[in-house]
N, C-alpha and C positions, 0 to 999 in steps of 0.2 A: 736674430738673437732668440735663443729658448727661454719658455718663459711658463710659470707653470697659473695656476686661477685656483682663485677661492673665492665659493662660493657661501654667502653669508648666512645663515638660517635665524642670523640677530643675538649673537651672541657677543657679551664683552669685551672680546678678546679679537676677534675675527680679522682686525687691523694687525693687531699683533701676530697673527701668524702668516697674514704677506710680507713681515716686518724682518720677523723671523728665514722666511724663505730665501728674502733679501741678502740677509748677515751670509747665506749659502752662498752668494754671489750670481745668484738664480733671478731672472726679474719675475716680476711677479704681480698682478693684480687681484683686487677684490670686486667682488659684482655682487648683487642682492641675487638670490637663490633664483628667483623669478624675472632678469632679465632676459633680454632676446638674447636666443642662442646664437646669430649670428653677429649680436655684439661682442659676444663673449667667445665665439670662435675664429673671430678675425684675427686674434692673439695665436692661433695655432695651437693651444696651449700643450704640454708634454705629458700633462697629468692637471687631476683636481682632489682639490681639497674640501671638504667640506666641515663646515665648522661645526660647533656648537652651538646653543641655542634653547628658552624660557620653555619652548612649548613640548607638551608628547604627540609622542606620530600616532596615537590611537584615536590623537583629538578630530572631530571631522575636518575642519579648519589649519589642522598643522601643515607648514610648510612642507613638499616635497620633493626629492632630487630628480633636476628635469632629465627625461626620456633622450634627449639628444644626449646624455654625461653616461648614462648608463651603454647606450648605443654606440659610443663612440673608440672603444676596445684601447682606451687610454687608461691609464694606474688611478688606483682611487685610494684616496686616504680620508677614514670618514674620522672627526674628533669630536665622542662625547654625541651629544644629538644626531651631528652627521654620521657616527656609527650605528646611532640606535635606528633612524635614517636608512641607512642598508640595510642594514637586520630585514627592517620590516618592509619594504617594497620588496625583497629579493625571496621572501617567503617567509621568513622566519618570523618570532615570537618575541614582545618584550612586552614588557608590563610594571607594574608600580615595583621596588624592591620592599621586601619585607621592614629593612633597614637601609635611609638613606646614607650616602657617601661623601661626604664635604670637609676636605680639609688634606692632611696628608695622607698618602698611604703608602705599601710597598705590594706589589708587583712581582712575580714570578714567572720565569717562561715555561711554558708548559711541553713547548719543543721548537727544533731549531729554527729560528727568523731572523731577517734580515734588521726587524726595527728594534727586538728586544733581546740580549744577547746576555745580559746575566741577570739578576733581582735589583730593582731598584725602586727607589723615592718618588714616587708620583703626585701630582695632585687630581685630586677628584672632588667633582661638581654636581653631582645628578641625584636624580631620586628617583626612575626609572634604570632599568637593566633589561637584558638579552635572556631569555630563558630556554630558546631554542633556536639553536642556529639554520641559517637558511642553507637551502642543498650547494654545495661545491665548498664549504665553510671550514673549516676547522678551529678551535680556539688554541690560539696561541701563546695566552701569560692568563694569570689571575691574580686576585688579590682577596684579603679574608670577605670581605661581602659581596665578590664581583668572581662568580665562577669562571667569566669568561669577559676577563678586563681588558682582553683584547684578541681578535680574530684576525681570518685571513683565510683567501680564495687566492691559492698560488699560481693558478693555470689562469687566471682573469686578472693577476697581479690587484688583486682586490685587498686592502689591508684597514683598519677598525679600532681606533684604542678610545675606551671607555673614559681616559683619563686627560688631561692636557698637557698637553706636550709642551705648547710655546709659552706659557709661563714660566718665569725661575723658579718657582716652588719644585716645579720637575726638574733635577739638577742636568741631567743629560736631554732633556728632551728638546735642544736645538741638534743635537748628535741623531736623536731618530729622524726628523723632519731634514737631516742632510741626507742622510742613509734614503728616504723615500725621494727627494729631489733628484741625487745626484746618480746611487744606485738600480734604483728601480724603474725613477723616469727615466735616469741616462738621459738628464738637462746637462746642455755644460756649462760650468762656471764662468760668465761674459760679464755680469751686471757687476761694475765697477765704476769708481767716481767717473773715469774718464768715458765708458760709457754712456752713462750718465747727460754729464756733458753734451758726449756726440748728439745722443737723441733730444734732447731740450735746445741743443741751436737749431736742428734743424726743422723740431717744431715751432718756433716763433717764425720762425723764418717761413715757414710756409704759412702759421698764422697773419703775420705781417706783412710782407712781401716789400716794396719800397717805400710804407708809407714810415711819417714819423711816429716817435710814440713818446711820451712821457713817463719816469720812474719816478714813484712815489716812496723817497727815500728818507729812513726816519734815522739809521746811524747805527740798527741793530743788526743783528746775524741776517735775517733771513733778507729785510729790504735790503740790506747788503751785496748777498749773493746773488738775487734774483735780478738787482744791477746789472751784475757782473756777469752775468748769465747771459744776459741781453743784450749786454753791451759787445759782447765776445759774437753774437748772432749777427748784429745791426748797426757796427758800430757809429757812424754819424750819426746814424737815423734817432738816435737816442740821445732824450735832452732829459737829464736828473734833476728833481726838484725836490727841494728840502723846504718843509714848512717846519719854522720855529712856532710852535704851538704855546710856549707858555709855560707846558708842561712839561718838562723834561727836567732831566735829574740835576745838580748841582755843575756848572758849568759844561754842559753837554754838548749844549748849541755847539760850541765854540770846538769842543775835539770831533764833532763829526763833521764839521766843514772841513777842518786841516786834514781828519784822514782820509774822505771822500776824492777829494782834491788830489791829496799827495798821492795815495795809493792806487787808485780808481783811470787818475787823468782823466774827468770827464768832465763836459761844460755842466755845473753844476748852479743852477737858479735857486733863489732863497728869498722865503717869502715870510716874512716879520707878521706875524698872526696873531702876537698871544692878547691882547686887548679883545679881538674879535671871538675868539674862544671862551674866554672869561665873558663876554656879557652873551655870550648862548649859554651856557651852562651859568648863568644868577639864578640864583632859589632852588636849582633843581637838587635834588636828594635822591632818585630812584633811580639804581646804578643802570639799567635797560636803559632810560632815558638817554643817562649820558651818552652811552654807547653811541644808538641812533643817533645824537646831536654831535658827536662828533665826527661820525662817519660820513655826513649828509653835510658838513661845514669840510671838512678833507676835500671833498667829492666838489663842495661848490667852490673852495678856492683853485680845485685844478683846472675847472673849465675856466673860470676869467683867468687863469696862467694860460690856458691854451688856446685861447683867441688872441692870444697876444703877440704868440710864436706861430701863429698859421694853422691852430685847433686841429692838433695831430688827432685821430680819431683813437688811437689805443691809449692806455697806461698801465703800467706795470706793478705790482703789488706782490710784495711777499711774502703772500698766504701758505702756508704750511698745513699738514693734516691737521693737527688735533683741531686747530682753527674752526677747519670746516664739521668736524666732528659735534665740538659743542656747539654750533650753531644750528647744526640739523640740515646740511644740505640734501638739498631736495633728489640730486645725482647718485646718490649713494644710499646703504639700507639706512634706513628710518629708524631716527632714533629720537629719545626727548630732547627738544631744545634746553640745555643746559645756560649759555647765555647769549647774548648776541656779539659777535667779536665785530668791529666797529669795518674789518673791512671783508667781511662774509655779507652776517644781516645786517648790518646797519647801512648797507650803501640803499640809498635812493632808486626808487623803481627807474625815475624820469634822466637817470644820469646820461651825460653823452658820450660817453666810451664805452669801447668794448675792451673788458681787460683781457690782460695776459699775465699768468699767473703760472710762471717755470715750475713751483717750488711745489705748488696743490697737495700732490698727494708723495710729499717726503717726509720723514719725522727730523726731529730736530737735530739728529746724530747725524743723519745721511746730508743733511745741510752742510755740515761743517766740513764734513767731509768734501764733498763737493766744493766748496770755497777756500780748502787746501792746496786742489788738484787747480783749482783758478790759480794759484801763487799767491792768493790775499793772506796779509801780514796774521800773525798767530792775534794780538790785541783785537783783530774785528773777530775774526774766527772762533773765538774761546771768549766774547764778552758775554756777559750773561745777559739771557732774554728780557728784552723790556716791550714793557703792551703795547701796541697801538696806540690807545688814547690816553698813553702815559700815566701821570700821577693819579689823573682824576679818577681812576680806578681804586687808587690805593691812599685818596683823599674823601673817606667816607663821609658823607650830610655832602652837605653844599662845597662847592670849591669858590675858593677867593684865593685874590693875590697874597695874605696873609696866611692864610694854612698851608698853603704851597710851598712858601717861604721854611716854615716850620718844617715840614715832613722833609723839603730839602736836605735841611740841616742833618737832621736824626738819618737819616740815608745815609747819608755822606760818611755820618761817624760808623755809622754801624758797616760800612763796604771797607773803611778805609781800617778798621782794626780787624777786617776778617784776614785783609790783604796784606795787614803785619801779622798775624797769626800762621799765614799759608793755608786759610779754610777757605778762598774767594774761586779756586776753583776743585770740579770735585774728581778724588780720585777714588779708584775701586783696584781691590785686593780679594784672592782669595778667601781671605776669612772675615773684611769688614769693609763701610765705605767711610771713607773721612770727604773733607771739606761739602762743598755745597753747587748745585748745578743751576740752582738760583735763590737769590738773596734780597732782602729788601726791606725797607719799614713801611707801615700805614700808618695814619694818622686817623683815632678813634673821633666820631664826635660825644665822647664818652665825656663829663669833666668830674672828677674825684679830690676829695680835702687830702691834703699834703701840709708837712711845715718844712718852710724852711729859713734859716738864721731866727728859729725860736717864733717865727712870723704862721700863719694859715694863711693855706691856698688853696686856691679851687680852679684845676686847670686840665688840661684835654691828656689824654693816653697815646702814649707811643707802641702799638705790637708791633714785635720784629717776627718777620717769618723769614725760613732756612729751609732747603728738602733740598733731596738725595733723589736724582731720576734717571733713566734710559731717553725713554721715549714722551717725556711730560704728558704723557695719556693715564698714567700713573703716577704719585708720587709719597717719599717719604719723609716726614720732620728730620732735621740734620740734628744729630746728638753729638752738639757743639759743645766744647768746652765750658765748663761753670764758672771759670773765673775771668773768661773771653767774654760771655752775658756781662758778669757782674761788670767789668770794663765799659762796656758799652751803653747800659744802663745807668751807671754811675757818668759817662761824661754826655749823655743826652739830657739828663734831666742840669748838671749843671751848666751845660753851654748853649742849649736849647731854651729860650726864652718861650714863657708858654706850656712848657710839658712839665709834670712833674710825677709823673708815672711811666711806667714799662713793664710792657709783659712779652712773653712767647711763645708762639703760637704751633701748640704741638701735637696737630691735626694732619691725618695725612689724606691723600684725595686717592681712591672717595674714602672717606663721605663727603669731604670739603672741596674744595678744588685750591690751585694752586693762588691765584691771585684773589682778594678778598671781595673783587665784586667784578 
């Protein structure tokens, strides 16, 4: 299969345009700038990309693009840094811009190319530019502070835009990153669900070979598919276990048995937990904590599950990108630990499995997609994402069986009037997005004076958060209805014993992230 690479220089985005490549039908990985080359060349890849990126190539210390990428007489797309990146190994001049560039801009071609074919909407990010091009170069668009917002060596199939492409702010700029994939690498269009597929059975299957393995299945999208994934690889070899944690949403246990079961057909094990859950996580408040205590209680109820059944030595887990992104894995370029996702960092150094993890490096779209192409029912496929270590994320201070209770409730109401409204799942149009790609309340250990029947009270806050996403590595506050709030707000505070506040939460990530802790 053709497949093209990008290589990272540490920029925000960098996931997003292997993401991007993907939508091309193109596979596509990302690698840190400074991997082995023949890690990175065992892909064959058809071209590279080179991203953006915090640092300047004048600095002594800035990252540079490796000798084998330049040497290797394949198509280069440098974006933003990785253009300034060219410029300046290949001879050329860049230096601080008089004025920097952040925000929107428009773009002119300055002559004919294949990436930029009339004037258009860009976004730009920099504070450096190109002031002299290197020999074989030509500049090919500009924009008012960027004489040369984008270049290009035709005879080296070399090409350079100042600006980003793989965000929406640039409205065509999945149209130019096709145009370099498909035209100029002449990749063919293979990577598809069922591709997809082919290649994930037949890496477990060489990961795993006859032994058994254990699925760690919570009833959302991703331990879902990555099920289904493995089950479709290994099928006996695979024994599903569902731990009822305690924590899960308003009668949940109970629909992710019946549809595991019903839809799945698989021997599915169930492990009654939530007592043991609750007195690890007594007193604790510091959400890191919970994380690691629940992923290290995950982790130790599956080994006594698997001494029981003949200690298969793998388990399955359905880790997803952004996952591994905020937790900072160590595989990939280095980024802040944003938090610990309970099955990245928080798993136990001393565990006894070796996972396997289908799903690693997919975003949450290409999930679903993939669990389409499985025939798994539209209800698992389009539920909305729920964490790992469930409530207790979204049960701020301490969790008990009492707040659990409460934040149940105010969920429940708040899903069940998105789901008479038609806002519980989300859709996208040309000119806006309605509903919501995930939905949910927390529980503040906030407590505020309220009256009510003429009475004072003094009792905890309900936030409801709602956003609009792609790829949840971004997201936006859903701009819900106001008389849909007002419904909801009014029957939490009267049916919800215990709350007598509401607010909502109309933060988008970043700066925030999507779940509250």
């Amino acid at each position: 299969m053709d497949s093209l690479v990008v290589l990272d220089f540490g920029s925000q985005t960098s996931q997003l345009i292997a993401r991007r490549v993907r939508e091309c039908q193109v596979y596509c990985e990302l690698f840190p700038w400074n991997a082995p080359a023949e890690q990175v060349l065992s892909l064959a890849p058809k071209g590279f990309i080179l991203s953006g990126g915090p640092a300047s190539v004048y600095e002594e210390q800035a990252p540079r693009i490796p000798d084998y990428v330049l040497h290797s007489g394949r198509p280069i797309l440098g974006i933003c840094y990785g253009m300034q990146a060219l410029a300046y190994q290949l001879g050329g001049q860049v230096n601080p811009a008089p004025q920097r560039e952040y925000g929107y801009a428009r773009v002119t071609p300055l002559q004919p190319n294949p990436l930029i074919q009339g004037e258009e909407q860009v976004w730009m990010s920099h504070g450096d530019r190109i002031e002299a091009l290197p020999p074989g170069f030509v500049a090919i668009a500009a924009s008012e502070r960027s004489p040369i917002a984008a270049m290009a060596d035709f005879e080296r199939r070399y090409f350079a835009l100042q600006f980003h492409p793989e965000v929406r702010h640039t409205p065509n700029g999945l149209e130019m990153i096709r145009r370099f994939a498909l035209q100029i690498c002449a990749a063919k269009a293979e990577w598809t669900p069922a591709s997809m597929i082919e290649q994930t059975v037949q890496r477990v299957r060489h990961q795993v070979g006859d032994q058994r393995v254990l699925s760690a299945v919570s009833g959302g999208v991703d331990s879902t598919v990555a099920t289904a994934l493995v089950q479709k690889a290994l099928g006996e070899q695979l024994i599903a276990v569902f731990v009822d944690t305690g924590l899960l949403r308003l009668g949940e246990a109970k629909q992710v048995r019946q549809a595991l079961q019903t839809h799945l057909g698989i021997e599915l094990l169930v492990i009654e937990a939530a007592e043991t859950f609750l007195r690890a996580l007594k007193g604790v408040t510091d959400p890191e904590r919970k994380r690691q205590i629940i992923g290290e209680t995950f982790i130790r109820l599956f080994e006594a599950q698997a001494r029981q059944v003949g200690s298969p030595p793998f388990l399955v887990q359905g880790t997803i990108y952004p996952d591994v992104v905020e937790s900072s894995a160590p595989d990939r370029a280095q980024a802040q630990r944003i938090k610990t996702h309970h099955n990245v960092g928080g798993l136990p150094a001393d565990m006894q499995f070796e996972l396997v993890e289908p799903l690693r490096y997919l975003f949450k779209d290409e999930v679903r997609l993939v669990g389409e192409a499985l025939g798994l029912p539209a209800e698992i496929v389009w539920r909305q994402p729920f964490p790992g270590p469930g409530l207790a994320v979204r049960c701020l201070g301490e969790v008990t069986a009492e707040r659990l209770d409460i934040l149940r409730q105010a969920d429940a109401i708040f899903t069940e009037e998105l789901q008479k409204a038609g806002y519980l799942r989300l859709r996208t149009t040309d000119e806006h997005v309605e509903g919501t790609a995930q939905a949910f309340a927390v529980l503040l250990p906030v407590q505020s004076v309220g009256v009510m029947g003429d009475q004072r009270t003094y009792q905890e806050t309900v936030a409801l958060r709602a956003v609009t996403t792609e790829d949840f590595m971004t997201a936006d506050w859903a701009r819900l209805p106001h008389d849909l709030l007002a419904r909801v707000a009014n029957r939490i505070v009267n049916e919800v014993k215990g709350v007598n506040r509401v607010v909502y939460d109309i933060t988008s990530k970043p700066p925030a992230t999507i779940e509250w802790e």
